[in-house]
C-alpha positions, 0 to 999 in steps of 0.5 A: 500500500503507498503512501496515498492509498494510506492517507486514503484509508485514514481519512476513511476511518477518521471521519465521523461520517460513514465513506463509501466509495463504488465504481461506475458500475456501483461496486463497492470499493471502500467504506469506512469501519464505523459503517458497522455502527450506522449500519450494521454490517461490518467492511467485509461484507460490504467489499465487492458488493453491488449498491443495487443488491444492497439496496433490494436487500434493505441494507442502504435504503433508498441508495444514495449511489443508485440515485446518483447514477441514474441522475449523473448528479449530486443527491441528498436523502434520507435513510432508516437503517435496519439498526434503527437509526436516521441518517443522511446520505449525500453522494457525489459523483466523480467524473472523468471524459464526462463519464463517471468514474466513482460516486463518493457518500457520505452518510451522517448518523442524525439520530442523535440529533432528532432525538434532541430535537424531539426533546426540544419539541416535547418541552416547547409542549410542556411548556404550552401544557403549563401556560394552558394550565396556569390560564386555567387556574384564572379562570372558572372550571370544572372537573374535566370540562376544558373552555375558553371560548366567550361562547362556553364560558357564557355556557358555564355561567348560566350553569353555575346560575341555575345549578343550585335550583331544582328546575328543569334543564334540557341540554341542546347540542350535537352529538358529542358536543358534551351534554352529559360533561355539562349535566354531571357539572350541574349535579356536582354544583346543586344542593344534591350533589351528595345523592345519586346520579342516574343517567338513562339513554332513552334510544338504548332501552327497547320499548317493550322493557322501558317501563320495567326499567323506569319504574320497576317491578315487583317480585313476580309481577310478569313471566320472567320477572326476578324473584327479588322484583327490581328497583327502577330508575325513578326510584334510583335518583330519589333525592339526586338527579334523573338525566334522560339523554336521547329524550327525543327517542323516548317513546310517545306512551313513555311521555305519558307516563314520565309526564304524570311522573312529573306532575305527580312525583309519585311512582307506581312499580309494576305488580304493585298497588301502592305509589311511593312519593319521588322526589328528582331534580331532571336533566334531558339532553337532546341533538334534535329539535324538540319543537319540530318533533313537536309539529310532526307528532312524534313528541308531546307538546305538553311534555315538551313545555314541562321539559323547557325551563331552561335550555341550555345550548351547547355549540359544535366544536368547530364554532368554537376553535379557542378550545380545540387546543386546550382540549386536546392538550387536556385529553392528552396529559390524561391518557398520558397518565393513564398509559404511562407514555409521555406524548406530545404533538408535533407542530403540523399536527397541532396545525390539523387539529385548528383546520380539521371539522370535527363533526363528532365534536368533543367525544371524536378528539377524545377517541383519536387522542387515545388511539394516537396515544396507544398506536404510535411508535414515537413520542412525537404524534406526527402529521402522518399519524392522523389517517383519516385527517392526513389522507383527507385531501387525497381521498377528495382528489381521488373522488374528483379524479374518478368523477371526471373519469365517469364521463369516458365510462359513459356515465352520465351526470346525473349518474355521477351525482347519484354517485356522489349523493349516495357516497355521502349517505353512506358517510353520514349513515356510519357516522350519525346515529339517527336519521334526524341527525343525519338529515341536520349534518345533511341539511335536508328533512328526515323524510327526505334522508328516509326516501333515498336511503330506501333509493339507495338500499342503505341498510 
């Protein structure tokens, strides 16, 4: 070995950097020893080898050398190595009569420095959690309900108005948007906030067994019934509060009865002949409109006046964008303490989550934080790691794209618009409960959306 080719090998493996050096045909020549560190494998197994098996085999993936070569210029990329690490390629290539003779990279191991940069970003978020907190602490709060928005802070101070008395309360609002967050707070501030918090959702029970569940029954009282007979749910909030989520479903023969409850405070058990005195505080919770159900005949107008004391409206999510940050900083910090991870959000996701709709409001940004918090690899919750959010432009451009392909199919417009009409029932039908909220997310009347799911056999 001469004296150059000396100086050569030192350079090799004096540099921090991983050297490789391959002929035109891409053959490795030389690596420097520290290629074992970066990737794995030591100069032995690198010696001779073609960077196109390398890269088919994941060891340089993607290869800056392949890249060179194919383009005849100098290339930067990124790498993942199979030893988990992040690094940066740069090849350049050397020429001689304008072909090339060798491609020189350089491959830095930035690793370290990502790391650095994550615990950068996760104190900056930290450091956000706790002026969010400290802003909090200002301001009136309660349990986990997050708010900073004027229209939520004028929410909570007709609550801490109205929590002490005994009247009537119907909580308005989408679904998702917090109605029972709100009823549980009106409980924890009232004079009853020591007895039982009983909360029914009038569209899970079946009709046939709601009066069992509501009233009870006594030991025998009908084939099937329990032995010991069954305390119902009126008896169950005797001195707290009853919360009827989903009253629209309740069924018209039920508001009869819950409409003598409520002027007669008694209660009367299946099977018995005697009444028992009652005495509740209601909360009702409802994301439809009461005073069209009203007008069509599905809800009794002198039930709904006996409901409407006061209204209490709860706005979406996306009118109220001050609190979408604070919320989910909030919901984060407390899966975080219940799965013992320590997330936080990179800055374009903090980005999509001010620019996304929500149109499951609160309970939708609980539900993707927790399942971020329990999929993702890293610490840091990345743009990307936001399937539905992140491809939602792409899936939009996709559905463009194929619109304007329907035409060369021989498909009419107006086929493309029943198309497109369809494709957003079914969207609303997975996403909504009832067909009154989808015909609200929709803007169209409940009949209409019973008419074209029938049309387009959604089922």
């Amino acid at each position: 070995m001469n004296i150059l080719e000396q100086e050569l090998e030192a350079i090799l493996h004096a540099s921090h950097d991983n050297i490789v050096v391959t002929d035109q045909h891409g053959i490795v020549l030389r690596v420097s020893q520290n290629c074992k560190d970066i990737y794995g494998y030591a100069v032995s197994e690198l010696i001779g080898k073609s960077v196109y098996a390398l890269q088919e085999e994941g060891i340089f993936l993607p290869s800056v050398t392949v890249a060179v070569l194919k383009s005849r210029k100098q290339v930067q990329l990124m790498q993942k190595t199979e030893t988990g690490k992040v690094v940066m390629a740069t090849g350049i290539p050397v020429f001689s009569n304008n072909e090339i003779v060798r491609v020189i990279s350089f491959s830095h191991d930035l690793t370290e420095l990502r790391r650095l940069q994550e615990d950068y970003e996760q104190l900056q978020a930290k450091m956000k959690k706790y002026e969010l907190e400290i802003e909090e602490l200002r301001e009136q709060q309660a349990g986990d309900i997050v708010m900073r928005s004027h229209s939520m802070k004028k929410v909570w101070k007709l609550i801490n108005r109205i929590s002490s008395s005994d009247a009537t309360v119907v909580m308005l609002g989408e679904s998702g948007v917090g109605k029972t967050a709100f009823a549980c707070a009106i409980h924890r501030q009232s004079n009853r906030k020591n007895e039982p918090f009983v909360e029914i959702n009038c569209g899970a029970i079946p009709s046939s067994l709601f009066e069992s569940e509501m009233f009870g029954y006594e030991a025998g009282a009908f084939t099937g019934a329990s032995a010991k007979g069954k305390t119902g749910k009126f008896e169950l909030a005797n001195k707290g509060t009853l919360f009827l989520d989903e009253v629209a479903e309740l069924p018209l023969e039920m508001q009869v009865k819950l409409l003598k409850v409520l002027q007669e405070k008694t209660i009367t058990r299946i099977g018995s002949e005697h009444s028992k005195k009652i005495d509740f505080r209601l909360i009702v919770a409802t994301n439809q409109n009461l005073e069209e159900k009203v007008k069509d005949g599905s809800f009794r107008a002198d039930l709904f006046y006996r409901l409407n004391v006061i209204p209490i409206k709860i706005p979406p999510l996306r009118d109220r964008q001050e609190d979408i940050l604070e919320l989910a900083y909030h919901i984060l910090q407390k899966y975080n303490d219940k799965y013992g991870t320590s997330k936080f959000f990179h800055k374009e996701s903090v980005d999509m989550l001010l620019t996304y709709n929500w149109p499951g409001n609160v309970r939708e940004l609980e539900n993707m934080i927790e399942r971020l918090v329990l999929t993702t690899e890293e610490n840091t919750i990345y743009k990307y790691d936001f399937p539905f959010l992140a491809t939602k432009e792409k899936a939009l451009t996709e559905e463009w794209s194929s619109l304007q392909n329907l035409n060369a199919r021989g498909i009419t417009l107006q086929d493309a618009l029943a198309e497109v009409e369809k494709s957003m029932l079914l969207r609303a039908y997975r996403q909504c409960q009832t067909t009154y909220e989808m015909a609200e997310l929709l803007g169209l009347s409940q009949s209409t959306i019973v008419r074209r799911l029938k049309k387009y056999k959604i089922q």
